[in-house]
C-alpha positions, 0 to 999 in steps of 0.5 A, a space after each residue: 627764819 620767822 616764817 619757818 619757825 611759825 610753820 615748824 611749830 604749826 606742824 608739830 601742833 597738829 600731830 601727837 606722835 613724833 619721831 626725831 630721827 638722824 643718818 645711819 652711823 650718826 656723827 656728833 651733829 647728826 646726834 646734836 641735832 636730834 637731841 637739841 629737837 627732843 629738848 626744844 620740843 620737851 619744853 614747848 609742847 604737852 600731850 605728846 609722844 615724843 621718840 628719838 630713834 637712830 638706826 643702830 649700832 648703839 653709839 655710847 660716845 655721847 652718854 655725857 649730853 642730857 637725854 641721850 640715854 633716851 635714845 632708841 637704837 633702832 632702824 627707823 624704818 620699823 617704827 616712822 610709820 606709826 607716827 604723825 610726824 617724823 624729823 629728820 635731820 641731817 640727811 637728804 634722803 630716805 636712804 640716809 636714816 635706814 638700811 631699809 629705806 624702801 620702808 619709809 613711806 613718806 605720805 603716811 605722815 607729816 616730815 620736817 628736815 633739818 640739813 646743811 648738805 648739797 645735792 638732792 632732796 626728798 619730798 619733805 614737806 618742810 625743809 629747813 635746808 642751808 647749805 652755807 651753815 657748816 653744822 645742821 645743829 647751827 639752824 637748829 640753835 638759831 631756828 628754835 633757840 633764838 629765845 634765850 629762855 630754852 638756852 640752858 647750860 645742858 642744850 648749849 653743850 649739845 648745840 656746840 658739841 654738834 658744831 664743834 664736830 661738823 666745823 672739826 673744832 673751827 678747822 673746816 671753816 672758811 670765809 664762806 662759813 664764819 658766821 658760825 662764830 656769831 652763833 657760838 658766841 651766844 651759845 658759849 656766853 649763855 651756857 657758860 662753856 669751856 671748850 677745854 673741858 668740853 673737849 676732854 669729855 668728847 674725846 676721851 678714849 679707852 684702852 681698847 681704842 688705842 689699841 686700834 689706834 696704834 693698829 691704824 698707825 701701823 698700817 697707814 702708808 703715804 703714797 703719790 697718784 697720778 692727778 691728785 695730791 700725795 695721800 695717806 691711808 689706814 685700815 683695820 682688818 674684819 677680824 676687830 668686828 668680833 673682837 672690839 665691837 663697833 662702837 669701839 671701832 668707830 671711836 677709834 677710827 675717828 680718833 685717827 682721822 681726827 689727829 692723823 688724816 691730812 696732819 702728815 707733812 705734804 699729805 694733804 688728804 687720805 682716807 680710811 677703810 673699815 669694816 660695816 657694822 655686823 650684818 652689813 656687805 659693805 667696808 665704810 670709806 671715810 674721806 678726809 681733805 683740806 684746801 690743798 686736796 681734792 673735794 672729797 664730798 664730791 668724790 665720795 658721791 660720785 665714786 664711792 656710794 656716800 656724800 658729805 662736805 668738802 673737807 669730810 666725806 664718807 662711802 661705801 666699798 662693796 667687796 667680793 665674798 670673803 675680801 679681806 680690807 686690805 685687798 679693797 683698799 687696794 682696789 680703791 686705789 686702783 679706782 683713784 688712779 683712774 680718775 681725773 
């Protein structure tokens, strides 16, 4: 870790403008993890142009966790350019931050890349990767906060907010991964956190995402497929783009997954579909497993066009002109039947 560390403060003494980036439609590790950098290095350098951009649409669940009115809800791709040094976190590929990766040109500038996902990695020229950590805001923490002086109260929730998300409140974590708890011991310790309250503050919802949430529940089915393990699944039609937004879209759906999603008695995974945000040709997949269900991560990429982990997974369906969802759920259950 020392080595590592020496090099990420080499590289970003060299540079005077730095973009701290995350994946399209960042979840909470994903935001965690860029603002847990821009707080790192806010107090560690001067002379510095410091940006955090993320490609939108604005994501206002995290409005409660210091700096993150700062962030610029933009496609990356139309600023890293510009800059000296880029950070990416939680992603392995160019395709991962931008709807327009092709864009990002990777030799105009110095990249450092914080992660914790299999598979394969572009030609990054730092790469702090570990995939045994559950949460990429766990290097973070245990990279650039070892010294307790840059641990404040403010950076202890946005660290364990990150881990909290990414280990689904410790539920995701298994023998291989429990050296997490050693890492938020200190961060609670120090940062004097109540997960209780901590919790309330991530998952308070509004009228018009229960609405949606009972809209999911109204269409949720539990079926049985040949080869795998009894499923159930959700949808929300395209009509609730235009009516809800996204950021409410996305809240909702979470919620679901997070209190329905592998919870319905001998319905040990399933899936949700959703509309792209606006301007998207494509229906988000959102894949959600245990140990009795299948790895979803690895179903989401080699079936589904995405990634992710093991227990929690997400892709993309490409429908035909003017499909509704309902029709490409039912060709996605078409395609699982044929797996094996």
């Amino acid at each position: 870790m020392d080595n590592l560390k020496q090099q990420f403060d080499d590289l970003v003494s060299k540079t005077k403008h730095i973009i701290i980036t995350c994946h399209t439609n960042p979840d909470e590790d994903a935001i965690a993890s860029v603002l847990s950098v821009y707080e790192y290095l806010s107090k560690t350098t001067k002379n510095k142009t410091i940006r955090m951009v993320i490609a939108p649409p604005v994501k206002p669940d995290w409005d409660f966790l210091k700096n993150a009115n700062l962030i610029e809800w933009v496609d990356p791709a139309n600023v890293t350019n510009n800059a000296d040094l880029v950070i990416f976190n939680d992603g392995q590929t160019r395709d991962r931050f931008s709807y327009t990766p092709e864009k990002i040109d990777l030799t105009k500038f110095k990249t450092i890349h914080f992660d914790h996902h299999p598979g394969p990695i572009d030609n990054f020229d730092l790469n702090i990767v570990d995939i045994s950590k559950p949460a990429s805001v766990q290097l973070i923490a245990e990279l650039l906060f070892a010294d307790d002086k840059f641990l404040t109260p403010e950076v202890a929730e946005i660290l364990m907010v990150g881990i909290l998300g990414d280990t689904g409140n410790f539920n995701y974590l298994d023998y291989k991964k429990c050296s997490v708890l050693t890492t938020v011991q200190r961060i609670m310790e120090i940062g004097k956190i109540d997960i209780q309250v901590l919790d309330i503050k991530r998952n308070q919802f509004t009228n018009k995402v229960f609405e949606l949430y009972q809209i999911l529940i109204a269409n949720t089915k539990n079926i049985s497929l040949p080869n795998f393990p009894p499923l159930s699944f959700s949808y929300l039609p395209k009509s609730v783009v235009d009516k809800y937004g996204y950021p409410t879209i996305s809240n909702a759906y979470h919620t679901y997954m997070s209190m329905i999603t592998r919870h319905i008695k001998d319905h040990p995974w399933g899936f949700i579909v959703v509309p792209g945000e606006l301007g998207t040709d494509y229906f988000k997949i959102d894949f959600r497993s245990t140990s009795l269900g299948p790895d979803v991560g690895q179903l989401a990429r080699d079936y589904f066009n995405g990634g992710g982990h093991k227990y929690a997974s997400g892709g993309k369906f490409f429908p035909e002109k003017n499909e509704e969802v309902d029709t490409a759920v039912k060709k996605i259950l078409e395609k699982l039947k044929k797996l094996k």
